[in-house]
C-alpha positions as MATLAB code, in Angstrom:
seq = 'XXXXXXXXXXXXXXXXXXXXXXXXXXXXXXXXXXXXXXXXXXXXXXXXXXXXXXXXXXXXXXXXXXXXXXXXXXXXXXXXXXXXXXXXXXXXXXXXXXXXXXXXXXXXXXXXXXXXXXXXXXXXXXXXXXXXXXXXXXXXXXXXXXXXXXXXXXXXXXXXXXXXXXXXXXXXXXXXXXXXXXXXXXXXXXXXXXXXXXXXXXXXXXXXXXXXXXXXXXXXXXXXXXXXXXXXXXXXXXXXXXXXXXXXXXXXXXXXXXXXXXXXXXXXXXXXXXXXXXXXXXXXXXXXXXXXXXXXXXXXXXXXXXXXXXXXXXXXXXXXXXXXXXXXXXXXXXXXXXXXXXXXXXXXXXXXXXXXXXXXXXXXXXXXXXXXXXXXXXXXXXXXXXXXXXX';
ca = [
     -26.244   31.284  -55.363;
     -23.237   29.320  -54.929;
     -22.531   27.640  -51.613;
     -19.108   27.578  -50.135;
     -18.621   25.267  -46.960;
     -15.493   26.737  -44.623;
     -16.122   25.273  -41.615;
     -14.786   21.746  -42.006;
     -13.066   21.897  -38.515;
     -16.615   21.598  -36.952;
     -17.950   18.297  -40.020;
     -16.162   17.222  -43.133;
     -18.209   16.475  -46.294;
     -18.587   12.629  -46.131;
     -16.834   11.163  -49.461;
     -18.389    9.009  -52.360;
     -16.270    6.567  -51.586;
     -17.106    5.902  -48.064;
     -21.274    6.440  -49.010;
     -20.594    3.753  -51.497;
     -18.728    1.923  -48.841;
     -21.389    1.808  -45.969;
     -24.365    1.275  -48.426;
     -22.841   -1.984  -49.283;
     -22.345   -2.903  -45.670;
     -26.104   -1.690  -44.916;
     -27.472   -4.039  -47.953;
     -25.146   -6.619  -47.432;
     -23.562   -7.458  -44.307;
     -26.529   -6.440  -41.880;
     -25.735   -9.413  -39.466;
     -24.774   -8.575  -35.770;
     -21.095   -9.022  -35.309;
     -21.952  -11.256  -31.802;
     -24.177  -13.341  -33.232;
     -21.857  -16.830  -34.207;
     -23.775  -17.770  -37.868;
     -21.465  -16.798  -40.832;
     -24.149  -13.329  -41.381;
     -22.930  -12.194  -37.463;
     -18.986  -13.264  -37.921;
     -19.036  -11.546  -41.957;
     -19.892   -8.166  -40.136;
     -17.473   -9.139  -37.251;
     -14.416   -9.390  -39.830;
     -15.509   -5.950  -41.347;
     -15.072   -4.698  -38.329;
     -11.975   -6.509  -37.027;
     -10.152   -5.261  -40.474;
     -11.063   -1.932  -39.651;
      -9.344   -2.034  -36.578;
      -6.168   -3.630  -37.545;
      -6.073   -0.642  -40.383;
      -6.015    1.754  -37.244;
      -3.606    0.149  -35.190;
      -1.305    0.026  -38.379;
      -1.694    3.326  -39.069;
      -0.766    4.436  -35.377;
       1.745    1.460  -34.654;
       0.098   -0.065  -31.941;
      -1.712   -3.148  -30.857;
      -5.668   -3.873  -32.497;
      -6.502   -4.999  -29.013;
      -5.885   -0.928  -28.071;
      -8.581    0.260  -30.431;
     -12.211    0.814  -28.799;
     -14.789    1.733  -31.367;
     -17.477    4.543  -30.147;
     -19.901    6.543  -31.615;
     -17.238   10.204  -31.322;
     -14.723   11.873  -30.186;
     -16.865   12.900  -27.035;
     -17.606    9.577  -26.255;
     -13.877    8.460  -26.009;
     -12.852   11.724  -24.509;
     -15.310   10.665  -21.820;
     -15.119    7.109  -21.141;
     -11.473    8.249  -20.826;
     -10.988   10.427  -18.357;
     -14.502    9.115  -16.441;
     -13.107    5.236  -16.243;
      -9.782    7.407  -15.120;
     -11.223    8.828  -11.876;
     -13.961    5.668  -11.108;
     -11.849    3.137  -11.945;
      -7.668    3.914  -11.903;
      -8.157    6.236   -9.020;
      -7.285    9.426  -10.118;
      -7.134   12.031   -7.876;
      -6.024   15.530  -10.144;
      -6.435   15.975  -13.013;
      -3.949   18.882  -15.008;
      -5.586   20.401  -17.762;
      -6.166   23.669  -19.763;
      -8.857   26.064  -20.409;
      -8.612   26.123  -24.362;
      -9.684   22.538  -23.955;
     -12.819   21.317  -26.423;
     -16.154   21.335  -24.179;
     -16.335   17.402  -23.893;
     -13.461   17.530  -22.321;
     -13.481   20.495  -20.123;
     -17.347   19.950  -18.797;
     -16.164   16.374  -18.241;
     -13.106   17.267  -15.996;
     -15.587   19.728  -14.074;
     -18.265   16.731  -13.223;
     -15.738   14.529  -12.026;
     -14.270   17.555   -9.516;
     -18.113   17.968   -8.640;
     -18.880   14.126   -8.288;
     -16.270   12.978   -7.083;
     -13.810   15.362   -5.796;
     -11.051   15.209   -7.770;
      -8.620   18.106   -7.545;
      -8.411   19.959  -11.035;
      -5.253   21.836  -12.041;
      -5.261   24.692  -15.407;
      -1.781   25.439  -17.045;
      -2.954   28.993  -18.284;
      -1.258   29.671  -22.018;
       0.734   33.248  -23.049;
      -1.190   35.447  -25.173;
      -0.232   33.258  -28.415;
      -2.051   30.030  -26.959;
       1.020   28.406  -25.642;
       1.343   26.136  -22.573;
       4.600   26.497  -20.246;
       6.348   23.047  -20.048;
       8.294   23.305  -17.162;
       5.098   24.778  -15.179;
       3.574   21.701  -15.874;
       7.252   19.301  -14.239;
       6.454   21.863  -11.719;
       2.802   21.068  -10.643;
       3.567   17.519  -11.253;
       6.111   17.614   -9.054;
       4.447   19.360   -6.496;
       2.203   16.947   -5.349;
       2.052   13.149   -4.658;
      -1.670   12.535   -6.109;
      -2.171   10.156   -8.609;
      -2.788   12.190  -11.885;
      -4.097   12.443  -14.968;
      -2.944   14.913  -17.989;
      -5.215   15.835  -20.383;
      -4.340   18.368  -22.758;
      -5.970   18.271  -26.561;
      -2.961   17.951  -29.416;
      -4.618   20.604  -32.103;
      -6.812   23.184  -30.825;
      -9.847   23.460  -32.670;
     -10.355   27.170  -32.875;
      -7.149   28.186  -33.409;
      -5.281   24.824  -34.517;
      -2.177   25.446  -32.025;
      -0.294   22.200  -32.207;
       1.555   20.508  -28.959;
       4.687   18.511  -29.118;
       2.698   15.439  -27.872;
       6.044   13.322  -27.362;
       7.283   16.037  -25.066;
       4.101   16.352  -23.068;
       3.847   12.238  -22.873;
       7.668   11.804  -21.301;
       6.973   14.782  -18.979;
       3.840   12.955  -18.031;
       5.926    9.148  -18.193;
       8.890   10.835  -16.036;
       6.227   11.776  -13.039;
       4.460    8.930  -13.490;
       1.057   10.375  -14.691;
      -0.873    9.496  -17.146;
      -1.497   11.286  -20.481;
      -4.599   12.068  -22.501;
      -5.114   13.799  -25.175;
      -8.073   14.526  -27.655;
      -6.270   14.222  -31.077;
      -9.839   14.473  -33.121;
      -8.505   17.387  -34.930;
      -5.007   15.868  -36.111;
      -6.330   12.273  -36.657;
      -5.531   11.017  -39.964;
      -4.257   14.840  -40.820;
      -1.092   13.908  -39.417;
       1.445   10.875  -39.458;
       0.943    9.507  -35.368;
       3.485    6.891  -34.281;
       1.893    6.256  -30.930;
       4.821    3.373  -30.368;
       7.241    6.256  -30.151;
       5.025    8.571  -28.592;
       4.266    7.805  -24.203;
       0.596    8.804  -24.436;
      -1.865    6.551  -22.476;
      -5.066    7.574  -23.952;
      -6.422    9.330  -27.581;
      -9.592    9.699  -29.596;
     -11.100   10.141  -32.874;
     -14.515   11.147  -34.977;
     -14.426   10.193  -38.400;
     -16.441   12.688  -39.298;
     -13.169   15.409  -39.252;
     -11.838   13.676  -42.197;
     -14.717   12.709  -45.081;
     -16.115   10.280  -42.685;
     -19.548    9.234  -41.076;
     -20.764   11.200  -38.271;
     -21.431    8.853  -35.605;
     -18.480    6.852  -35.724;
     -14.796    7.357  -33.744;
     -12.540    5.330  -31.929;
     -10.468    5.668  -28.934;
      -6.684    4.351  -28.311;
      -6.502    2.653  -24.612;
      -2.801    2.007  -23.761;
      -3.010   -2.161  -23.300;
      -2.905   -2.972  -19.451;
      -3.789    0.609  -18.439;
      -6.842   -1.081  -16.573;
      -9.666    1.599  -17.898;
     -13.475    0.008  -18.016;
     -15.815    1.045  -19.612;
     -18.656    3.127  -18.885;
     -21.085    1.991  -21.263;
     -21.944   -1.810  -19.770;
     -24.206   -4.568  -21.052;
     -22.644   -6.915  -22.958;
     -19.286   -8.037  -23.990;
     -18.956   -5.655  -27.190;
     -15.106   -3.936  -27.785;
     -13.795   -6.355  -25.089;
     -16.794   -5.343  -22.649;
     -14.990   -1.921  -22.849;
     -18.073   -0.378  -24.759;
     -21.102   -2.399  -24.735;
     -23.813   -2.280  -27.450;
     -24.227   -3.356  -30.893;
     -21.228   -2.442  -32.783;
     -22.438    0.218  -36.097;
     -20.756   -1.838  -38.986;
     -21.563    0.307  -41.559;
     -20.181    3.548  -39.508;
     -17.266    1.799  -38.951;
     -16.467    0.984  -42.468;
     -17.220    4.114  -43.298;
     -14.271    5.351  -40.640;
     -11.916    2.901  -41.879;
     -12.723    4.236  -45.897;
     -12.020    7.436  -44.724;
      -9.038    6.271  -42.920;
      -7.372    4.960  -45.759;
      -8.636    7.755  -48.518;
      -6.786   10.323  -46.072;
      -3.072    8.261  -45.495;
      -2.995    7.562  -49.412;
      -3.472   11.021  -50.210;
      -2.407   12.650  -46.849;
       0.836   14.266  -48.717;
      -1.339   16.025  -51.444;
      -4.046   17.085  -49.288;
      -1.996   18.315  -46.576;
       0.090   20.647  -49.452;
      -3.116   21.754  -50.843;
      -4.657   22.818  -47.460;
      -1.272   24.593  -46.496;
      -1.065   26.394  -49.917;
      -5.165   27.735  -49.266;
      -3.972   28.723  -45.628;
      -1.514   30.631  -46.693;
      -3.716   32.404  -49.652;
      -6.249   33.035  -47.303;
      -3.918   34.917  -44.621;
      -1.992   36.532  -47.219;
      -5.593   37.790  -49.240;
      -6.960   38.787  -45.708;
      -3.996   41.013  -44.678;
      -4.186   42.385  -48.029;
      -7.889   43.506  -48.220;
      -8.925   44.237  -44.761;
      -6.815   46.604  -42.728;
      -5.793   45.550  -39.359;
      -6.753   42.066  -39.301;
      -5.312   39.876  -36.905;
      -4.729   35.929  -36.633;
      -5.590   34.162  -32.864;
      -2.662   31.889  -31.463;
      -0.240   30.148  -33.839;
      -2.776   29.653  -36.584;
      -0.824   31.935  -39.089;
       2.280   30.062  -38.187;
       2.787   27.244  -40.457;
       4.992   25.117  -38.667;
       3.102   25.758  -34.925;
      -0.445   24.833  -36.193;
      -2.593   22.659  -37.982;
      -3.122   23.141  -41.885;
      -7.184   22.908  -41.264;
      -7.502   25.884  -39.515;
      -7.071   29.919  -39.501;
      -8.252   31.828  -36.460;
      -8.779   35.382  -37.505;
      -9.235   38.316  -35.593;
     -11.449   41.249  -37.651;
     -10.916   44.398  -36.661;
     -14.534   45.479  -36.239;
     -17.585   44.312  -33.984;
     -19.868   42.246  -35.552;
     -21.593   39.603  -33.636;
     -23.479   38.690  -36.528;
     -21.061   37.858  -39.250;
     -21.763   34.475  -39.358;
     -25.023   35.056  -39.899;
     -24.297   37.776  -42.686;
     -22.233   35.268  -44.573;
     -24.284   32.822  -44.359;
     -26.954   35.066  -46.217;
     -24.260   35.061  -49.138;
     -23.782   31.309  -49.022;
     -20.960   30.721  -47.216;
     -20.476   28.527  -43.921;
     -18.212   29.626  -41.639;
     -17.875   29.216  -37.479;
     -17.207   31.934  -35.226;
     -15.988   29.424  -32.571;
     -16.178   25.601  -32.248;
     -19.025   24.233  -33.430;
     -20.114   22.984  -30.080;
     -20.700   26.699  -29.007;
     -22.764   27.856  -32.209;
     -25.675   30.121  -30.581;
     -23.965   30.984  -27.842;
     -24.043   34.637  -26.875;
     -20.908   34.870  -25.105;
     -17.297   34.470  -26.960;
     -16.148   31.221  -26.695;
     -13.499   30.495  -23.950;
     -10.743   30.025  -25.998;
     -10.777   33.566  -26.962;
     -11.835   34.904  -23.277;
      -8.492   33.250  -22.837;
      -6.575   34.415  -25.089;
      -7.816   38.104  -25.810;
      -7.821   41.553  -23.945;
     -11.162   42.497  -22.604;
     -10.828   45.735  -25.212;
     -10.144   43.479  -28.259;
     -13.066   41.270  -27.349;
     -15.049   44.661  -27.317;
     -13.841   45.724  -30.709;
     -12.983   42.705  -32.797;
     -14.442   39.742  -34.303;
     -13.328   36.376  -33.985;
     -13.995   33.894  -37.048;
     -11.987   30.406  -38.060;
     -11.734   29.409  -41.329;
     -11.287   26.017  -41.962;
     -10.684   24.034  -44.380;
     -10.434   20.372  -46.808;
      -8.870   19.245  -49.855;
     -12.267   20.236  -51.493;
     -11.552   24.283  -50.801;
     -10.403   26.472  -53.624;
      -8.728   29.677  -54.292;
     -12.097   30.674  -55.722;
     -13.926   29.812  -52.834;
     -11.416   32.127  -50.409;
     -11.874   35.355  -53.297;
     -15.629   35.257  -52.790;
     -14.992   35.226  -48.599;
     -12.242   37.685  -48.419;
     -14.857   39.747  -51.209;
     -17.695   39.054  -48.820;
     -15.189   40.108  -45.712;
     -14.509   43.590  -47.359;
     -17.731   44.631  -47.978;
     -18.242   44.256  -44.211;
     -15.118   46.184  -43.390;
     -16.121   48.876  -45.332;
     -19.416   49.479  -44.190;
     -17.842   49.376  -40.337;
     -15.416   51.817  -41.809;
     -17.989   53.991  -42.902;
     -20.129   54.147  -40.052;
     -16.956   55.004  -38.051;
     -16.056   57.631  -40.186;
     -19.447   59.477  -39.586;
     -19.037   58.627  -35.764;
     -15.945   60.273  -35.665;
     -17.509   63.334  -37.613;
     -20.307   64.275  -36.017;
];
C-alpha cells in the first residue's frame, strides 16, 4: 500500500538537503558556540550565518533574531516577557488562535491578571478592523495584540501591515504567530509595524526542534529561559547547531524555489476543491480556504457533508495522513475551536471537518486516490441514509 502524507500543515517532510546539511554539522562542527577555542567559535559562525540569512530574508537587523527550539517557544517567551517584563496589562486577541498562543494568553489573565479582549470573526473567519480601533481606543491600558497571520486550520490570511499600523497608531504592540506563512511567503518586516513574530522550521522541509523568533530591537522583552548569556541572554542554553543549520537549509531551499512551489501548491489546491465539489455532493470549504487570494496555498479546510468522527482514522487504514484539526488537538473528542467558532451547532452535528494540506512533494495522483477514498465514504453515508429515510 502506497502512503500519501496530506497533512503537512501540522510537519513537513525534512529534505535531503538539510539531513545532509546537519549530519555534517553533527560530525564536524560539534564544538559549543560559547566556548572561545576555534571548535566553539566554528559552530558560533554556523550559527551567526544562519541568522544574518534570516534577517536578510525579512529585512531586518541579525541582532532581532532569537533562535528557540519552535514556534511555541517564541510564541511564549513573547507574549510571557510582554506581561512580566513590558507591563502589559490587555491583551486583544482571537479565538481561532493556535493553542500555544491562546492557553498562553489565558495563564497570564490567571497569573497575573491581565485583562484579555476576543475580536470574534463573521461566519467566513474574518476579524472586524475597525472593532479592533474601537477596543483600542476604548481603554488607556497598555496592550498587547496578538493575532496569528495564517490560520492553521483553515489558512485565512490577515493583512499584517494593516493590523501593525492599527496597532502603531494606538500605541500597542503587535504579535503575531507567522509559523504557517514563514518562508511560504515574501515578509518585509522593515515595511511591516509588527513588534514580535515566530517560526518552526519544521513547516517548511526543516528540523523539528528548531524556530526562531523576530524581537523588534529596543522593545525591552527578556527572556524567560535564564542561565547563561546564549541569544544575547534572551534564551539561555546551549545553542542546537545542527538544528539551526538545518533551519537556515530549509530557509534558503524554500526562497530559491518559493515561486515554483508556491504555483505548484496553488495549482493542487485548486484540483483538490474543484475534484471534491465534483465527486461528493454538498461539500463545503471552512473560512477563506477555497479563496485563493484570502488564504494560504498550504491549506484547504473542508466541510463533508456527513458525520464521521472517524475519518481520519478510516483514511489512515488506506494510507493516507490527513488532520481533522490542528495537529495540536489530534485525539481530542471535541471539534476543535476554530470550527466551534466558526460553525452552526447543526452543521457541527451533521458534517465533518477535515484540512488538507499540502507541499511541493503532493501530486495530482495523490489527491485522485483521497477524493476516491472520500467517495467511497460518501456513499456508504448515502446509503445508510437512504434506508433511514425508508423504513
Amino acid at each position: 500500500m502506497n502512503r500519501i502524507y496530506l497533512d503537512n500543515a501540522a510537519t513537513t517532510p525534512i529534505s535531503a538537503e538539510v539531513i545532509d546539511a546537519m549530519v555534517d554539522v553533527l560530525k564536524i562542527n560539534y564544538g559549543n558556540p560559547s566556548s572561545t577555542h576555534s571548535f566553539g567559535q566554528e559552530a558560533k559562525i554556523l550559527i551567526e550565518n544562519v541568522r544574518r540569512q534570516i534577517a536578510d530574508y525579512l529585512h531586518v537587523s541579525p541582532a532581532e533574531i532569537t533562535f528557540t527550539s519552535c514556534g511555541t517557544e517564541s510564541n511564549n517567551m513573547i507574549i510571557k516577557s510582554c506581561v512580566n517584563h513590558l507591563g502589559i496589562q490587555r491583551i486583544i486577541t482571537s479565538p481561532m488562535e493556535h493553542k500555544c498562543v491562546a492557553e498562553t494568553v489565558m495563564d497570564m489573565k490567571k497569573r497575573h491578571g491581565v485583562e484579555v479582549v476576543y475580536l470574534r470573526p463573521d461566519h467566513n473567519g474574518d476579524l472586524d478592523w475597525q472593532k479592533l480601533e474601537e477596543v483600542l481606543q476604548s481603554s488607556d491600558k497598555k496592550t498587547l495584540v496578538t493575532l496569528m497571520h495564517a490560520n492553521n486550520e483553515i489558512g485565512n490570511l490577515i493583512d499584517l501591515k494593516k493590523v501593525g499600523q492599527i496597532c502603531h497608531d494606538h500605541k500597542a504592540l503587535f504579535h503575531s504567530d507567522t509559523v504557517q506563512s514563514m518562508a511560504h511567503m515574501n515578509l518585509d518586516l522593515s515595511e511591516i509595524p509588527i513588534d514580535f513574530a515566530s517560526c518552526s522550521a519544521h513547516k517548511f522541509h526543516g528540523p523539528k526542534g528548531s524556530g526562531f523568533a523576530f524581537i523588534r530591537k529596543a522593545s525591552g522583552l527578556k527572556g524567560i529561559i535564564t542561565g547563561g548569556p546564549q541569544e544575547r541572554t534572551l534564551r539561555a542554553g546551549t545553542e542546537n547547531v545542527a538544528g539551526i543549520v538545518g533551519l537556515g537549509k530549509a530557509l534558503e531551499i524554500s526562497l530559491k524555489n518559493m515561486e515554483a512551489y508556491s504555483k505548484h501548491m496553488q495549482e493542487i489546491k485548486e484540483y483538490t476543491k474543484n475534484q471534491l465539489l465534483e465527486k461528493i455532493e454538498g461539500v463545503k470549504f471552512n473560512g477563506r480556504s477555497a479563496e485563493a487570494d484570502q488564504s494560504l496555498y498550504t491549506v484547504l479546510s473542508v466541510l463533508l457533508p456527513f458525520k464521521d468522527p472517524l475519518i481520519g482514522l478510516k483514511l489512515d487504514m488506506k494510507g493516507i495522513a490527513i488532520s481533522q484539526g490542528s495537529a495540536c488537538s489530534s485525539g481530542a473528542t471535541k471539534p476543535s475551536m476554530v470550527m466551534m467558532v466558526l460553525l452552526e451547532e447543526e452543521e457541527m452535528n451533521t458534517t465533518t471537518p477535515l484540512r488538507v494540506s499540502f507541499s511541493h512533494l503532493t501530486t495530482k495522483e495523490e489527491i485522485d486516490v483521497l477524493i476516491s477514498a472520500l467517495s467511497e465514504v460518501a456513499a456508504q453515508f448515502s446509503i445508510e441514509k437512504t434506508n433511514i429515510e425508508h423504513r
